[in-house]
Backbone bond lengths (Angstrom), bond angles and torsions (degrees), N, CA, C in turn:
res aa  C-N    CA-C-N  psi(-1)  N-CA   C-N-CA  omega(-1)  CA-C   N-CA-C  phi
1 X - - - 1.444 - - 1.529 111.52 -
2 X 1.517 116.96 -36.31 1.508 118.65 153.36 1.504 120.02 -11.23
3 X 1.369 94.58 -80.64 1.513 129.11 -165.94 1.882 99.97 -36.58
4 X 1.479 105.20 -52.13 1.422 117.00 -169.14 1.500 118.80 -55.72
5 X 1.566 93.47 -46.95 1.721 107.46 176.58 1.551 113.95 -75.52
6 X 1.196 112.48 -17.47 1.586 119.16 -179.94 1.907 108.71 -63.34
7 X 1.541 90.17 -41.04 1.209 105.75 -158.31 1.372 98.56 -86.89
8 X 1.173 130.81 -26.21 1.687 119.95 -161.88 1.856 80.33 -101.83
9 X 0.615 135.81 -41.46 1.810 134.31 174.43 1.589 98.56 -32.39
10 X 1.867 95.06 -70.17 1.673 93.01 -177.17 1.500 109.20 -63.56
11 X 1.082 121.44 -39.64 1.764 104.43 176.09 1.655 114.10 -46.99
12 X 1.119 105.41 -51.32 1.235 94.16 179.10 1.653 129.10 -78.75
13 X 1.158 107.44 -22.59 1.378 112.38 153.01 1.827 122.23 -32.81
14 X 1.056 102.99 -78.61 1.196 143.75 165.50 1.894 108.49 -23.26
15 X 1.698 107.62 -55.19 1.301 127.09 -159.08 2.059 94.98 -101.24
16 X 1.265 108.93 -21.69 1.258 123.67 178.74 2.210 101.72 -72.04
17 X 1.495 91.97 121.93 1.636 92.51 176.37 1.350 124.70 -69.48
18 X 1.599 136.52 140.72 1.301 103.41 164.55 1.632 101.13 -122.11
19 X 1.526 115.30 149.38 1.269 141.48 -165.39 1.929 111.56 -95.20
20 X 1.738 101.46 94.06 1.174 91.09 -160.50 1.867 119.57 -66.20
21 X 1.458 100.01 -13.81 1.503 117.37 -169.86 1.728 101.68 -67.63
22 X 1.443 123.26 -15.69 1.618 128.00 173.12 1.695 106.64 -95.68
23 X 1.298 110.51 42.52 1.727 98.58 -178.58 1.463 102.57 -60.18
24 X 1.513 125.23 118.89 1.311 135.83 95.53 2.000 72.82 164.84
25 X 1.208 120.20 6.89 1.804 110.03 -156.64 2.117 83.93 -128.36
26 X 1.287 117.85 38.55 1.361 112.92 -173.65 1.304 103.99 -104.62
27 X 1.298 138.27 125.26 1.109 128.87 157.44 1.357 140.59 -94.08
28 X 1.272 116.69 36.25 1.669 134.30 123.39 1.238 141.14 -85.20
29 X 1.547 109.73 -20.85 1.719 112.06 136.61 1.273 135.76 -60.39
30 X 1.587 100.86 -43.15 1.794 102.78 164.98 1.354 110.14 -62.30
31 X 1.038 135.09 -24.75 1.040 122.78 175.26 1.687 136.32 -83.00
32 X 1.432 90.72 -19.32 1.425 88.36 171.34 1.512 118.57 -106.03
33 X 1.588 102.59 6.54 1.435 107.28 158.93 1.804 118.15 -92.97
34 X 0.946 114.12 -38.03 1.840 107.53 161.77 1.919 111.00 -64.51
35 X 0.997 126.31 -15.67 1.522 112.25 -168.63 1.720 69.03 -104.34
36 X 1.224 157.95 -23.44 1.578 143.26 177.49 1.912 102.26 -59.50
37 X 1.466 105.90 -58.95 1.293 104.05 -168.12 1.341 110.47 -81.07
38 X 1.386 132.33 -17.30 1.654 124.49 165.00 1.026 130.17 -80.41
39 X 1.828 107.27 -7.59 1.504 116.13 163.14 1.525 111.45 -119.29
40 X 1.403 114.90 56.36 1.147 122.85 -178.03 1.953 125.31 -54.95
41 X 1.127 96.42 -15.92 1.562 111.59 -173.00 1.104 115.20 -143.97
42 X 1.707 108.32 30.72 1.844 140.11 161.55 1.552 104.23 48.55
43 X 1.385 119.04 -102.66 1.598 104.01 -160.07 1.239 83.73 -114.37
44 X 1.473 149.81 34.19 1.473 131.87 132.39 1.552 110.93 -89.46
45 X 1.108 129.19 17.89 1.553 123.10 -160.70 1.649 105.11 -79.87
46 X 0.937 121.84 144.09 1.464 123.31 -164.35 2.001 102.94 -100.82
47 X 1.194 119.30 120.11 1.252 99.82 -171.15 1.450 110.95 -108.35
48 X 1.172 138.46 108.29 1.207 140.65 163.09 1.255 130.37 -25.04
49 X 1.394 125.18 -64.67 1.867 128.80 172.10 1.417 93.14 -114.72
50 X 1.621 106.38 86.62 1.658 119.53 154.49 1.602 116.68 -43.41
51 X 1.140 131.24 -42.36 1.430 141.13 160.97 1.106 130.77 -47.64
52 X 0.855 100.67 -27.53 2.034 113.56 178.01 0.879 113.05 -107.81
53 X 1.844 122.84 -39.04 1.482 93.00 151.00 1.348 155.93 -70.39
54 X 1.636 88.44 -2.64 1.670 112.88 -173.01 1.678 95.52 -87.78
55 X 0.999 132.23 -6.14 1.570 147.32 -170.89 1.752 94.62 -99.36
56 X 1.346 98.33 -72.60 1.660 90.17 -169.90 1.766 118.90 -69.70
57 X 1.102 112.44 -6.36 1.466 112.07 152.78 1.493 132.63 -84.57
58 X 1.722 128.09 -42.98 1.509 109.13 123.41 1.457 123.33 -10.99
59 X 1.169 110.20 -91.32 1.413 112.41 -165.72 1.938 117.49 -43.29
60 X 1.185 124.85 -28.32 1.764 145.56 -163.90 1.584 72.31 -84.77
61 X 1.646 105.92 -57.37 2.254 86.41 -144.41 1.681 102.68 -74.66
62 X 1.685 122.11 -19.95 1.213 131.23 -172.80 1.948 94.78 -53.96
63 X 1.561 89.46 -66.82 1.484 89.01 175.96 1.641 126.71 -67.80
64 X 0.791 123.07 -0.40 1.706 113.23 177.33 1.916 98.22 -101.08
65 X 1.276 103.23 -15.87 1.786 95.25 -177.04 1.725 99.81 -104.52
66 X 1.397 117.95 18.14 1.297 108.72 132.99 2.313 80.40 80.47
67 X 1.105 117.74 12.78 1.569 126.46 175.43 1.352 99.01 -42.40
68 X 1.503 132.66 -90.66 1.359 151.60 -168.09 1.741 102.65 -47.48
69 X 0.724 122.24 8.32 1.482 128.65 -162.29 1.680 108.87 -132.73
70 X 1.358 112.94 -31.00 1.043 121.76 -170.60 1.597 80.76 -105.89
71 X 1.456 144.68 -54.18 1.199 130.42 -173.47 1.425 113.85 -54.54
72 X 1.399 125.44 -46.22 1.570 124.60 -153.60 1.536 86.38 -125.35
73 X 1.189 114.74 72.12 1.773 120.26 165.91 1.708 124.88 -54.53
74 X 1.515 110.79 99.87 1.651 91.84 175.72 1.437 131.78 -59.65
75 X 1.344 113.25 156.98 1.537 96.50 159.69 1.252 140.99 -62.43
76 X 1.157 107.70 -29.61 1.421 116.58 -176.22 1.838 112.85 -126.18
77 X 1.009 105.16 160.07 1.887 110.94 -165.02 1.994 88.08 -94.43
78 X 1.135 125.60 -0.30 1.226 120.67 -179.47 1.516 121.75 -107.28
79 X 0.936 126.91 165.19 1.913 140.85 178.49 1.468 119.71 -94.96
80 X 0.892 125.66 153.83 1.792 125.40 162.63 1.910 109.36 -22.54
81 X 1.291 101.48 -42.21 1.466 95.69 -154.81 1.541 95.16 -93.90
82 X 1.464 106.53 -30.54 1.932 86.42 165.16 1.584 96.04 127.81
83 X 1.984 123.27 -29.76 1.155 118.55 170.02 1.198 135.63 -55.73
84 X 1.306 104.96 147.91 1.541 109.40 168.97 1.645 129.98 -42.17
85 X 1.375 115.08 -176.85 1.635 106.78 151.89 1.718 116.49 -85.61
86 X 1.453 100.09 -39.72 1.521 104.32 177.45 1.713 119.11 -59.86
87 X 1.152 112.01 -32.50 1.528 125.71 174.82 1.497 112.95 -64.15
88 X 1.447 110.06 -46.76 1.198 111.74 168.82 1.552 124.57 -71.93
89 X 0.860 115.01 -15.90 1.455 123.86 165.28 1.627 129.24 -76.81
90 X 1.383 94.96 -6.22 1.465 93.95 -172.51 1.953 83.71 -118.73
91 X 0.922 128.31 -24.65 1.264 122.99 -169.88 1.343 93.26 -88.66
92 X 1.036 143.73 -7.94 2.142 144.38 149.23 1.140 122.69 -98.66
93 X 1.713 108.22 18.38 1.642 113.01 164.46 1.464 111.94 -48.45
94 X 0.974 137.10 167.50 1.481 136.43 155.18 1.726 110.07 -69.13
95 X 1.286 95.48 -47.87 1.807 99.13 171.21 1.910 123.81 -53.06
96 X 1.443 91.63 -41.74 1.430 85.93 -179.83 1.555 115.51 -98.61
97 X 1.203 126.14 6.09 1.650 134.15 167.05 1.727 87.66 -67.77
98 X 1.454 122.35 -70.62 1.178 137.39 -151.31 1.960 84.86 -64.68
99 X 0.771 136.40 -75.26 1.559 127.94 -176.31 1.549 93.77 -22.81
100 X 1.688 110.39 -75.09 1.570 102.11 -171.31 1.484 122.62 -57.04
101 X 1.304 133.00 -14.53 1.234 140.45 169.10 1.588 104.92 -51.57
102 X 1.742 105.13 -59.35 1.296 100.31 -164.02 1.986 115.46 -93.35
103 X 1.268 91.54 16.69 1.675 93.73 177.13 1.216 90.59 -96.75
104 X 1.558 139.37 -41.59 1.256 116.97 162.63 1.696 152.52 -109.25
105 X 1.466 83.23 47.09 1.542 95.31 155.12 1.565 115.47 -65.24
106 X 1.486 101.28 153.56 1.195 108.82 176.63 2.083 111.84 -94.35
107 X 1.614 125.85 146.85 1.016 138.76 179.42 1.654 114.98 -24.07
108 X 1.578 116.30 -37.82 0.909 126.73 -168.82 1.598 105.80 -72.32
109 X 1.253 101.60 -51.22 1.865 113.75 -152.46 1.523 86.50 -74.36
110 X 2.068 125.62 -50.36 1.296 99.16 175.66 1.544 121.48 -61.51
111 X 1.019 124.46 -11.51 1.894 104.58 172.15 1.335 104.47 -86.77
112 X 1.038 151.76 -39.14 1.451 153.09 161.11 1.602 107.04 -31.13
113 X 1.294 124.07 -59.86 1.053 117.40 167.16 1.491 128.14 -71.73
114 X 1.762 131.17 -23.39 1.337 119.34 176.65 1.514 110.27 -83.91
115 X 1.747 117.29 3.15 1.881 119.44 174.19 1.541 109.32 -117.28
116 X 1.245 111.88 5.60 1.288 119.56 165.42 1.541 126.68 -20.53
117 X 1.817 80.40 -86.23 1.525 73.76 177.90 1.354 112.71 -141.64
118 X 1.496 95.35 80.61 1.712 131.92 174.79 1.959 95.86 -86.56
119 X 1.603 95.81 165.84 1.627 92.09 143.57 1.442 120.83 -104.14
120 X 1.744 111.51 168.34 1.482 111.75 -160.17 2.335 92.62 -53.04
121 X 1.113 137.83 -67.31 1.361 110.50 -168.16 1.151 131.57 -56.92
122 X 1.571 108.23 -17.01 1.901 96.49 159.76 1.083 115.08 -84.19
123 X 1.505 146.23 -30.48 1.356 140.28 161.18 1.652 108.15 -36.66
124 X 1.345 107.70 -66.03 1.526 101.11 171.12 1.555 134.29 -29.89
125 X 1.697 78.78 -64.24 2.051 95.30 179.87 1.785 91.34 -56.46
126 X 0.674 122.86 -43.84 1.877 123.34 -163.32 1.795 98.60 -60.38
127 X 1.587 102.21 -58.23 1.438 109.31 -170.60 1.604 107.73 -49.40
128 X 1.323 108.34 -45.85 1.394 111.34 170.90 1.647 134.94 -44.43
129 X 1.830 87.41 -63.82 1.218 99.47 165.04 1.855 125.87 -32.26
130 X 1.193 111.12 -58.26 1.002 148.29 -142.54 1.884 114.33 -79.50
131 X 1.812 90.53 -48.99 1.964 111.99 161.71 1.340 114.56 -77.55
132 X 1.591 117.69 -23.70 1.126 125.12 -171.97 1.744 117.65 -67.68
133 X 1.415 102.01 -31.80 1.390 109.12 -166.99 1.465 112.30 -79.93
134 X 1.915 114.53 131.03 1.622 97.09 170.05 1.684 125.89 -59.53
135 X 1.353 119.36 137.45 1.293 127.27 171.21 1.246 103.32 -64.30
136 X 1.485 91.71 140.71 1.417 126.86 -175.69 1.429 117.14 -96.67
Protein backbone atom coordinates (compact mmCIF):
# COMPACT_ATOMS: atom_id res chain seq x y z
CA UNK A 1 0.00 0.00 0.00
CA UNK A 2 3.29 2.11 0.39
CA UNK A 3 4.13 1.70 -3.10
CA UNK A 4 0.58 3.32 -4.13
CA UNK A 5 0.95 6.50 -2.06
CA UNK A 6 4.57 6.87 -3.17
CA UNK A 7 3.43 6.91 -6.53
CA UNK A 8 0.34 9.15 -6.60
CA UNK A 9 2.56 11.72 -4.27
CA UNK A 10 5.10 11.60 -7.18
CA UNK A 11 2.34 12.02 -9.72
CA UNK A 12 1.35 14.76 -8.22
CA UNK A 13 4.52 16.14 -7.52
CA UNK A 14 5.41 15.94 -10.86
CA UNK A 15 1.77 17.41 -12.21
CA UNK A 16 2.10 20.15 -9.33
CA UNK A 17 3.60 23.65 -11.03
CA UNK A 18 6.53 25.31 -9.73
CA UNK A 19 6.75 29.22 -9.99
CA UNK A 20 10.25 30.18 -10.71
CA UNK A 21 9.65 34.06 -9.88
CA UNK A 22 9.00 32.67 -5.82
CA UNK A 23 12.64 31.20 -5.47
CA UNK A 24 12.95 29.62 -2.19
CA UNK A 25 8.90 30.81 -0.96
CA UNK A 26 7.24 28.30 -3.88
CA UNK A 27 5.00 25.89 -2.94
CA UNK A 28 5.65 23.28 -5.49
CA UNK A 29 9.13 23.08 -4.39
CA UNK A 30 8.04 22.71 -0.86
CA UNK A 31 6.32 20.28 -1.89
CA UNK A 32 8.36 18.14 -3.58
CA UNK A 33 10.87 18.50 -0.96
CA UNK A 34 8.58 17.20 2.10
CA UNK A 35 7.02 14.22 -0.07
CA UNK A 36 11.31 13.66 -0.77
CA UNK A 37 11.95 13.38 3.01
CA UNK A 38 8.68 11.36 4.01
CA UNK A 39 9.44 9.03 1.34
CA UNK A 40 12.89 8.69 2.12
CA UNK A 41 13.24 4.96 1.07
CA UNK A 42 10.57 5.58 -1.99
CA UNK A 43 8.14 2.66 -2.29
CA UNK A 44 9.60 0.68 0.69
CA UNK A 45 8.93 3.59 3.10
CA UNK A 46 7.01 2.41 6.01
CA UNK A 47 4.22 4.86 6.88
CA UNK A 48 3.12 5.28 10.30
CA UNK A 49 -0.47 7.28 10.19
CA UNK A 50 -1.73 5.71 6.80
CA UNK A 51 -4.78 8.09 7.34
CA UNK A 52 -3.24 11.23 7.33
CA UNK A 53 -1.45 10.59 4.73
CA UNK A 54 -4.32 9.45 2.78
CA UNK A 55 -5.93 12.90 4.11
CA UNK A 56 -3.05 15.11 3.21
CA UNK A 57 -2.98 13.87 -0.30
CA UNK A 58 -6.79 14.50 -0.77
CA UNK A 59 -6.29 17.65 0.54
CA UNK A 60 -2.73 18.61 -2.11
CA UNK A 61 -4.87 17.04 -5.22
CA UNK A 62 -8.29 18.99 -4.05
CA UNK A 63 -6.07 22.01 -4.27
CA UNK A 64 -3.93 21.59 -7.35
CA UNK A 65 -7.31 20.59 -9.44
CA UNK A 66 -8.40 23.99 -8.68
CA UNK A 67 -11.81 21.94 -6.49
CA UNK A 68 -12.61 24.98 -4.07
CA UNK A 69 -12.50 27.22 -6.96
CA UNK A 70 -14.56 25.37 -9.15
CA UNK A 71 -17.03 24.83 -6.07
CA UNK A 72 -17.36 28.50 -4.73
CA UNK A 73 -16.98 30.43 -8.20
CA UNK A 74 -16.35 34.27 -7.86
CA UNK A 75 -17.96 36.76 -9.70
CA UNK A 76 -15.46 38.58 -10.80
CA UNK A 77 -11.62 37.53 -11.89
CA UNK A 78 -10.62 40.70 -9.74
CA UNK A 79 -9.74 41.66 -5.84
CA UNK A 80 -10.68 44.63 -3.62
CA UNK A 81 -7.88 46.58 -5.10
CA UNK A 82 -8.92 46.07 -8.73
CA UNK A 83 -5.54 44.01 -9.90
CA UNK A 84 -5.10 41.55 -12.15
CA UNK A 85 -3.74 37.93 -11.61
CA UNK A 86 -0.71 38.73 -13.78
CA UNK A 87 -0.03 42.02 -11.80
CA UNK A 88 -0.15 40.23 -8.82
CA UNK A 89 2.30 37.93 -9.77
CA UNK A 90 4.87 40.13 -10.58
CA UNK A 91 4.32 42.30 -7.47
CA UNK A 92 5.19 38.63 -5.32
CA UNK A 93 8.18 38.05 -7.48
CA UNK A 94 10.96 37.38 -5.14
CA UNK A 95 12.83 40.14 -7.17
CA UNK A 96 10.37 42.75 -6.68
CA UNK A 97 9.51 42.07 -2.76
CA UNK A 98 13.39 42.45 -2.40
CA UNK A 99 13.32 45.94 -4.49
CA UNK A 100 10.48 46.87 -1.95
CA UNK A 101 12.47 45.58 0.97
CA UNK A 102 15.26 47.78 0.06
CA UNK A 103 13.31 51.06 -0.86
CA UNK A 104 12.29 50.81 2.57
CA UNK A 105 15.02 50.58 4.65
CA UNK A 106 15.56 53.14 6.89
CA UNK A 107 18.94 55.78 6.49
CA UNK A 108 20.49 54.10 9.27
CA UNK A 109 20.40 50.28 8.31
CA UNK A 110 21.56 51.50 4.64
CA UNK A 111 24.88 52.93 6.12
CA UNK A 112 25.32 50.00 8.40
CA UNK A 113 25.29 47.94 5.58
CA UNK A 114 27.54 50.05 2.89
CA UNK A 115 30.60 50.10 6.19
CA UNK A 116 29.99 46.73 7.01
CA UNK A 117 32.51 45.14 5.87
CA UNK A 118 35.08 47.84 5.08
CA UNK A 119 38.36 48.09 7.11
CA UNK A 120 38.39 50.45 10.21
CA UNK A 121 40.25 53.42 7.60
CA UNK A 122 37.79 53.06 4.94
CA UNK A 123 34.89 53.06 7.30
CA UNK A 124 36.38 56.25 8.54
CA UNK A 125 37.24 57.84 5.08
CA UNK A 126 33.46 56.69 4.23
CA UNK A 127 32.08 58.06 7.66
CA UNK A 128 33.57 61.24 6.63
CA UNK A 129 32.73 61.20 3.30
CA UNK A 130 29.39 60.60 4.04
CA UNK A 131 28.64 63.61 7.26
CA UNK A 132 30.49 65.76 5.13
CA UNK A 133 28.00 66.10 2.36
CA UNK A 134 25.11 68.86 2.36
CA UNK A 135 21.68 67.13 2.82
CA UNK A 136 19.59 66.93 0.20
Amino acid sequence: MATSRYRRFLKLCEEWPVDETKRGRDLGAYLRQRVAQAFREGENTQIAEPEACDEMYESLAQLHSNYYKHKYPRPRETSFSGLSLEEYKLILSTDTLKEFKEMNKGMWKKLQEKFASQSPEEKHKAWVRALSRPPT
